[in-house]
C-alpha positions in Angstrom: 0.0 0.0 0.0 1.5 3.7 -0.6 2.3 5.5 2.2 0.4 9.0 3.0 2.7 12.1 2.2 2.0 12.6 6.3 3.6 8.5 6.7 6.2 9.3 4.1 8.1 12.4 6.4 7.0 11.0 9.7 9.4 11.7 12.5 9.7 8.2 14.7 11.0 8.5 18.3 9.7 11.8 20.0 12.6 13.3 18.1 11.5 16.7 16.4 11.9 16.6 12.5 14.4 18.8 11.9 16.8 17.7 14.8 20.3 17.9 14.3 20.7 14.0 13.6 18.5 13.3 10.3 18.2 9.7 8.8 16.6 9.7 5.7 15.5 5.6 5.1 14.7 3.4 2.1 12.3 1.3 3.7 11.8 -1.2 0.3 15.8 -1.3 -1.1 17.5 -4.7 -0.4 15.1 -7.0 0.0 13.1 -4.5 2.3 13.7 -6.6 5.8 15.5 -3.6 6.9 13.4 -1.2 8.3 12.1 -2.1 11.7 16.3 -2.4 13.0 17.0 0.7 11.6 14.3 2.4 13.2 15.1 0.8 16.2 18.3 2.3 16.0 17.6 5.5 14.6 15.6 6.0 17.5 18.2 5.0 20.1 21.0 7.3 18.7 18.6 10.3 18.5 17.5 10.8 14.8 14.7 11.8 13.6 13.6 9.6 10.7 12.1 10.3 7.0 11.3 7.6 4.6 11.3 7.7 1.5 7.9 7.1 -1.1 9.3 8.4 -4.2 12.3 9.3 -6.4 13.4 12.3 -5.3 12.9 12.2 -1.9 15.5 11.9 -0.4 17.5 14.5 -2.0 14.4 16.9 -0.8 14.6 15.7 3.2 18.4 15.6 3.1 18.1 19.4 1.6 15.6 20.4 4.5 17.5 18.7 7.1 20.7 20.7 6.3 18.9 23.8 5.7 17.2 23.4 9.3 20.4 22.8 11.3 21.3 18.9 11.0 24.3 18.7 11.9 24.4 14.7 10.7 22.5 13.3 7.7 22.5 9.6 7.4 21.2 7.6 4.4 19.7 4.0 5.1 19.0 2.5 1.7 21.0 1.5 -1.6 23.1 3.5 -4.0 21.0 5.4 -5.2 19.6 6.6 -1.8 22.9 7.5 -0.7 23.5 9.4 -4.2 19.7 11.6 -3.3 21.2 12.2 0.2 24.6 13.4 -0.6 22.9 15.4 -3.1 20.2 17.0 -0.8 23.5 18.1 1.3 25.3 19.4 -1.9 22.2 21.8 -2.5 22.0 23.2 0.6 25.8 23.9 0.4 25.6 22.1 3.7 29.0 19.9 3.6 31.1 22.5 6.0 28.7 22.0 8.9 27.1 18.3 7.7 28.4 14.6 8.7 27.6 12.5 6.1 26.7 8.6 7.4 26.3 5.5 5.9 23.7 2.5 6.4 24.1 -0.4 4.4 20.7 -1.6 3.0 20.9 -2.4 -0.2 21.9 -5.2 -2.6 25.6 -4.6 -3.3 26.3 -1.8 -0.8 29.7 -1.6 -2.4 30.6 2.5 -1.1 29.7 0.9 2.4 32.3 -1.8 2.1 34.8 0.5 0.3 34.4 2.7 3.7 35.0 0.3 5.6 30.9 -0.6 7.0 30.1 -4.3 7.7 26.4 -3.6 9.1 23.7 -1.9 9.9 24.4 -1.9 13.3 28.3 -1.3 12.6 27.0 2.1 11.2 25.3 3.4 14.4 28.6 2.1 16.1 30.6 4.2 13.7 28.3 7.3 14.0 29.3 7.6 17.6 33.1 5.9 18.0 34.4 5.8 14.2 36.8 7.6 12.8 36.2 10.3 10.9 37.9 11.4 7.5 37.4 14.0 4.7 36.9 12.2 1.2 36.1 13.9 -2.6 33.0 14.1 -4.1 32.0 13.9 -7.8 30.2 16.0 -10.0 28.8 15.6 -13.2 27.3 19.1 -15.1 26.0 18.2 -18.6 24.3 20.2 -21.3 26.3 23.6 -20.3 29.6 24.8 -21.5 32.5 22.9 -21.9 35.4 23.9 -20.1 38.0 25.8 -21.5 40.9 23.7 -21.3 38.4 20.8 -23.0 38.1 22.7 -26.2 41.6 22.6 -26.9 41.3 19.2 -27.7 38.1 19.6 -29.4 37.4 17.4 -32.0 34.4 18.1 -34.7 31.5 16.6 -34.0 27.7 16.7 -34.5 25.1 18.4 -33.3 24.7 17.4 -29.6 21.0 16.6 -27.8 20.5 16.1 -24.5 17.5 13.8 -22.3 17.4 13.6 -18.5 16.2 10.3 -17.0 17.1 11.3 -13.6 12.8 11.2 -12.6 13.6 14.7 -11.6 12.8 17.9 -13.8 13.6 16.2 -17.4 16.0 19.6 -17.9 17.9 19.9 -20.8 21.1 20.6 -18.3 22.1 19.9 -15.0 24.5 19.3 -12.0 24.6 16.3 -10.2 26.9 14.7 -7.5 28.3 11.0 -7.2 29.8 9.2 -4.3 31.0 5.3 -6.0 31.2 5.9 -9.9 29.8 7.4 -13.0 29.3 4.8 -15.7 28.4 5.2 -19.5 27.6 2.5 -22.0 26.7 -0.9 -21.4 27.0 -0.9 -17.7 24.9 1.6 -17.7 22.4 -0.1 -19.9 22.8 -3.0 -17.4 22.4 -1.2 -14.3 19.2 0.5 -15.6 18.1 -2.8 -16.8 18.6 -3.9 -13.6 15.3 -4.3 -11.9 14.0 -4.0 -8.4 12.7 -7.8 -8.9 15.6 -8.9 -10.0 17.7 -7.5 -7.2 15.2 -8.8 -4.7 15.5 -12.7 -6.2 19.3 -12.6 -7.4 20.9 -9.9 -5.2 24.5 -8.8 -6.8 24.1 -11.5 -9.3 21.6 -9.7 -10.9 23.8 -7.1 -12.0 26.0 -9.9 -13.2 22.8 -11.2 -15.0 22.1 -7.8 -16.6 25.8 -7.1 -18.0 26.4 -10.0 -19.7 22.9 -9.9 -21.7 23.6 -6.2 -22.6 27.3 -6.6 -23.2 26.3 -9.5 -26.6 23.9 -6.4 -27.8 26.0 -3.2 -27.1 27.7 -1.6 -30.4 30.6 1.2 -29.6 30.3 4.6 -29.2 32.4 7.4 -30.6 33.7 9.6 -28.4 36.3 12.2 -27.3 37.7 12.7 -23.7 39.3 16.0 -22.8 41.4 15.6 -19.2 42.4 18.7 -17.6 46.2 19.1 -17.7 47.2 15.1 -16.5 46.5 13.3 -19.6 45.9 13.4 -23.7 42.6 13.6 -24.8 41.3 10.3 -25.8 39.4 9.7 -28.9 37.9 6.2 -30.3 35.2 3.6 -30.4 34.1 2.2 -26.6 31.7 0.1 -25.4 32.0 1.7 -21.7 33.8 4.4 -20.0 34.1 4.1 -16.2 34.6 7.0 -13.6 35.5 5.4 -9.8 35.8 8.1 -7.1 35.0 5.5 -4.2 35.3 2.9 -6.6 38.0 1.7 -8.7 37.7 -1.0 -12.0 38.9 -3.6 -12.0 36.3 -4.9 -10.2 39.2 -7.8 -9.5 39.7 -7.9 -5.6 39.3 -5.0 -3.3 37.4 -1.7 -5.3 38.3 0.7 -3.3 40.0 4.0 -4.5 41.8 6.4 -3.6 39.1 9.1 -2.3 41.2 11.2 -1.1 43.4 12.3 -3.7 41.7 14.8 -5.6 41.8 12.5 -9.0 39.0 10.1 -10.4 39.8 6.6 -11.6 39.2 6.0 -15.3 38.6 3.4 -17.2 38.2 3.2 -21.1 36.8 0.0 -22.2 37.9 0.3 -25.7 36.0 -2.7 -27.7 34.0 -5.7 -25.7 36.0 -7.4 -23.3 36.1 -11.3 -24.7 34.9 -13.6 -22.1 33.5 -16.6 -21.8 29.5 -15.2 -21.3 27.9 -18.5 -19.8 31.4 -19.2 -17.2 32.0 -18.6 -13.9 35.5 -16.5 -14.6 33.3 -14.0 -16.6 32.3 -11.7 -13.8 35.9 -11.5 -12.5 37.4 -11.3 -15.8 35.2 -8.6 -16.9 37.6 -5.3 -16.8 40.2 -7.5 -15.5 44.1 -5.9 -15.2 44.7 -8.6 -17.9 42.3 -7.7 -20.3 42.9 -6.3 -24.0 41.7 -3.0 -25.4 41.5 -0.8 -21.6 43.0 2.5 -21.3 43.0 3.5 -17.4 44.0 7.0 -15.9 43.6 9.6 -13.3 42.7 13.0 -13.7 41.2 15.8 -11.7 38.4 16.4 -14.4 37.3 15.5 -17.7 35.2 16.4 -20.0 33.6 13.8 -22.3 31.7 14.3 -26.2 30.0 11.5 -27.9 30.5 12.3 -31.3 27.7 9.5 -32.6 24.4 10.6 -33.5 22.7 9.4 -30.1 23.4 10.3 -26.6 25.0 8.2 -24.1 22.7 6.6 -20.7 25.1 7.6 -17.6 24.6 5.8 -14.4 25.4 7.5 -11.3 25.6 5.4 -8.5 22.7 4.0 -10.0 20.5 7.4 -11.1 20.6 7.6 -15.1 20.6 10.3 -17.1 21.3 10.3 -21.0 23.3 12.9 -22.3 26.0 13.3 -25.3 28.6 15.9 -23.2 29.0 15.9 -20.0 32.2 17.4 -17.4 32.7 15.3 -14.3 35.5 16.4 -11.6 36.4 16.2 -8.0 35.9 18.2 -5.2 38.8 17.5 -2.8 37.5 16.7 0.7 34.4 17.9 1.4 32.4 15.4 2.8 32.8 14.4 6.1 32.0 10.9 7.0 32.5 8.2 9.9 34.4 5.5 8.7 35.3 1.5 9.9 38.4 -0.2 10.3 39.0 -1.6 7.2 39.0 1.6 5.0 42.2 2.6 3.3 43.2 6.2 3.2 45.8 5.1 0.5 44.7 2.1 -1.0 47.8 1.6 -3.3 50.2 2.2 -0.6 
């Protein structure tokens, strides 16, 4: 049944709604058993709860929360819940006086493993005994202007169009932040292919599921890749361009990045990788270090054309938009987050 819009921003606990400790929950991601321990929780540590109904959501209560005097915003859901709530904070220019935290309920929770959080209960722990660091922060602009130091590498090209898929405004431009990754091509396609019923039955196999069948059916792309000052422009045919800031690809053992370095982990997949699409070895193969046709580098920001006639679908941390130019760069340090044991200030060190 769908919650009322008075259920939907309910405040559990006896804790006013705009507190200074906000959790803004997912009651349905994962497979949806979450809820009632979170709440528990939430309630326990002193936050005042909103869950979500709706795309969008959760960008809106993060916004209020930080607008109102939060002092910590936590996000209880999946990917893309985290991506609403970090971008609620960004648009209330609210990461100078704003923790940002972390609860694990999704299907992959892959940022919460990269930051070192085993649980849901190992979160709460965290927000009152774990360490606290500074890492970057993505952001994506698309349909603006391209950056000066981009069109010195400028290639012609055709006339660009631009769609939003976001389930926001459907703007012709827009700014957008990203905690994991930004992903174009075919694992996009597969993440958006991805369904909710799918995750629910499979869990992180599903995504599995999804990129193989997309990867026999995915033609390259033309594009060109400006990088600002660290790297020639890149120009070719690819079937997928990856952009890690908490994440890095190969998705062969630990995924973390660097996230505080100020650079962004990219990956060029230039043709499909070749695999063996019905083995086992496939999923850890797939952008493997030993695999043919991969361009990787770091830069600080980039700025990326598709110079074929259709745009590109862009998943970040799992919200899609479709676009055919976009510039994505860091911002060094801004967000402020509790994190476990196990995460790596310096991965490669």
């Amino acid at each position: 049944m769908r919650r009322t819009s008075s259920q939907a921003t309910r405040s559990d606990g006896g804790h006013p709604t705009h507190s200074d400790r906000t959790l803004v929950l997912h009651p349905e991601s994962g497979n949806g058993e979450h809820a009632p321990e979170v709440r528990r929780l939430a309630t326990e540590h002193g936050f005042s709860i909103r869950e979500t109904d709706a795309a969008g959501d959760a960008i809106r209560f993060a916004r209020d929360a930080a607008e109102n005097g939060a002092e910590f915003v936590a996000a209880a859901g999946g990917d893309g819940t985290l991506n609403e709530v970090v971008e609620g904070i960004r648009r209330a220019d609210g990461f100078e006086r704003v923790t940002f935290g972390v609860v694990p309920c999704g299907t992959g929770n892959n940022f919460a493993e990269n930051v070192g959080i085993e649980s849901i209960e190992h979160a709460f722990e965290l927000f009152e005994s774990g360490e606290r660091r500074r890492i970057d922060l993505g952001i994506v602009e698309w349909g603006g202007d391209e950056p000066s130091w981009a069109r010195e590498s400028k290639e012609p090209s055709a006339a660009r169009g631009v769609v939003v898929e976001s389930g926001e405004t459907g703007e012709d431009s827009g700014t957008r932040a990203f905690l994991n990754s930004c992903v174009g091509g075919f694992t996009a396609e597969a993440s958006g292919e991805t369904s909710s019923e799918m995750k629910e039955r499979f869990g992180v196999v599903a995504y599995v599921v999804s990129t193989l069948r997309v990867m026999t059916e995915f033609d390259g792309v033309r594009m060109h890749i400006a990088t600002h000052g660290r790297h020639e422009p890149w120009s070719g045919d690819a079937v997928s361009v990856l952009v890690g800031n908490g994440r890095r690809f190969p998705v062969e053992g630990r995924t973390q990045a660097d996230m505080e370095d100020g650079q962004l982990d990219v990956t060029v997949v230039e043709e499909r990788p070749t695999v063996d699409l019905m083995g086992q070895a496939a999923a850890s193969r797939l952008f493997g270090r030993d695999t043919e046709h991969i361009d990787r580098f770091e830069t600080p920001a980039m700025h990326l054309d598709v110079l074929s006639e259709e745009p590109l679908r862009f998943s970040l941390d799992g919200e899609m938009i479709e676009t055919a130019s976009l510039t994505i760069e860091t911002l060094s340090g801004v967000v402020e987050i509790p994190v476990g044991d196990a995460y790596e200030p310096d991965p490669d060190d």
